[in-house]
Phi, psi and omega in degrees: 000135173311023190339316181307329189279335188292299218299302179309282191325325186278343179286316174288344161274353139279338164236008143301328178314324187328303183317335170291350146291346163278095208261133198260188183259350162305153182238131192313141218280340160311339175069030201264291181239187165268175184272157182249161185294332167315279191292344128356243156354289173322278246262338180278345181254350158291346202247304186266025161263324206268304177279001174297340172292026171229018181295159147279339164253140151297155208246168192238347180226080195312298196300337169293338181273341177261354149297298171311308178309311202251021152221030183267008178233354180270018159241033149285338176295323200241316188260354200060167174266130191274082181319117163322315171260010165336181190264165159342309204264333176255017179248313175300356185234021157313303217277340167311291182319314176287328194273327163272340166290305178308336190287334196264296195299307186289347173279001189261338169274166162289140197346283195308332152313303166346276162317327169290309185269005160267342183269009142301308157329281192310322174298321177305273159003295162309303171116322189345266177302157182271002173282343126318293213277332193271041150256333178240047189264075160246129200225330178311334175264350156301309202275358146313322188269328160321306203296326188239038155088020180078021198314282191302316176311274210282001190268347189250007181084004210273127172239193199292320184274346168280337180307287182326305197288354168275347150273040144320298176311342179260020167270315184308320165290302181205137159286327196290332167246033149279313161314308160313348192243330160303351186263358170281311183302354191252278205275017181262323181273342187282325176256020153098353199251003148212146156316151167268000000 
């Protein structure tokens, strides 16, 4: 047996645990904490098992879309989680930030992983494919903040057109939850949890 090569897999299964520890500003629907990029993830492969019949491209490799989904946040371990509705300077410098974190966390597998999972990364990213587009129909943290009276939207300044304009990717992914999720945003503002 290769121990070197298992040693690389067990140093990168030791430092994706990090992730549990990267904390996003969604708040969990108990409203006890924020969600971590781990259970993050979970919860995105939950969705997308659950949602593919609402895609506009049917999708052709679930297990590859649920490789990108659980590995689209772990070089958040390196770059942090970038607030979506964030200031100008931390947004512009996502995309840096995201591009040296994958290069640093995936260089930690063996070559041929590597390569697999940034070039899973890189698809997530990209946007492309429908297995791409359906990894990024997360919505979940609009309906998190539904769920919870708008907490954070109003405690972070967040109003309605940055919400909208930031579900733009889920029109690309389903029309059909994209209506729907405006129509939560419509009734989040009508009860008062975001601003216009």
């Amino acid at each position: 047996m290769d121990y070197g090569r298992l040693e690389k897999q067990l140093i990168f299964l030791r430092e994706i645990d990090k992730a549990k520890s990267v904390f996003r500003n969604t708040l969990l629907l108990d409203v006890s904490r924020r969600e971590n990029d781990a259970e993050h993830s979970w919860h995105m492969a939950i969705c997308a098992m659950l949602f593919t019949e609402y895609l506009n491209e049917p999708i052709n490799d679930m297990e590859r879309l649920l490789k990108m989904i659980m590995l689209h946040d772990v070089i958040e371990i390196y770059s942090g989680d970038t607030f979506a509705y964030g200031n100008t300077a931390e947004l512009s410098s996502q995309k840096d930030r995201e591009l040296s974190a994958a290069d640093k966390i995936f260089s930690l597998l063996p070559e041929e992983q590597a390569k697999e999972f940034r070039s899973l990364w890189d698809e997530f990213e990209d946007n492309i494919t429908p297995e791409s587009k359906c990894a990024r129909l997360v919505f979940m943290p609009v309906y998190h903040n539904y769920m919870t009276n708008g907490q954070k939207w109003l405690e972070l300044g967040v109003t309605k057109d940055k919400v909208l304009k930031r579900c733009n990717w889920i029109k690309q992914g389903s029309d059909e939850l994209y209506i729907f999720i405006c129509d939560i945003i419509d009734d989040a503002v009508k009860k008062g949890y975001l601003p216009i």
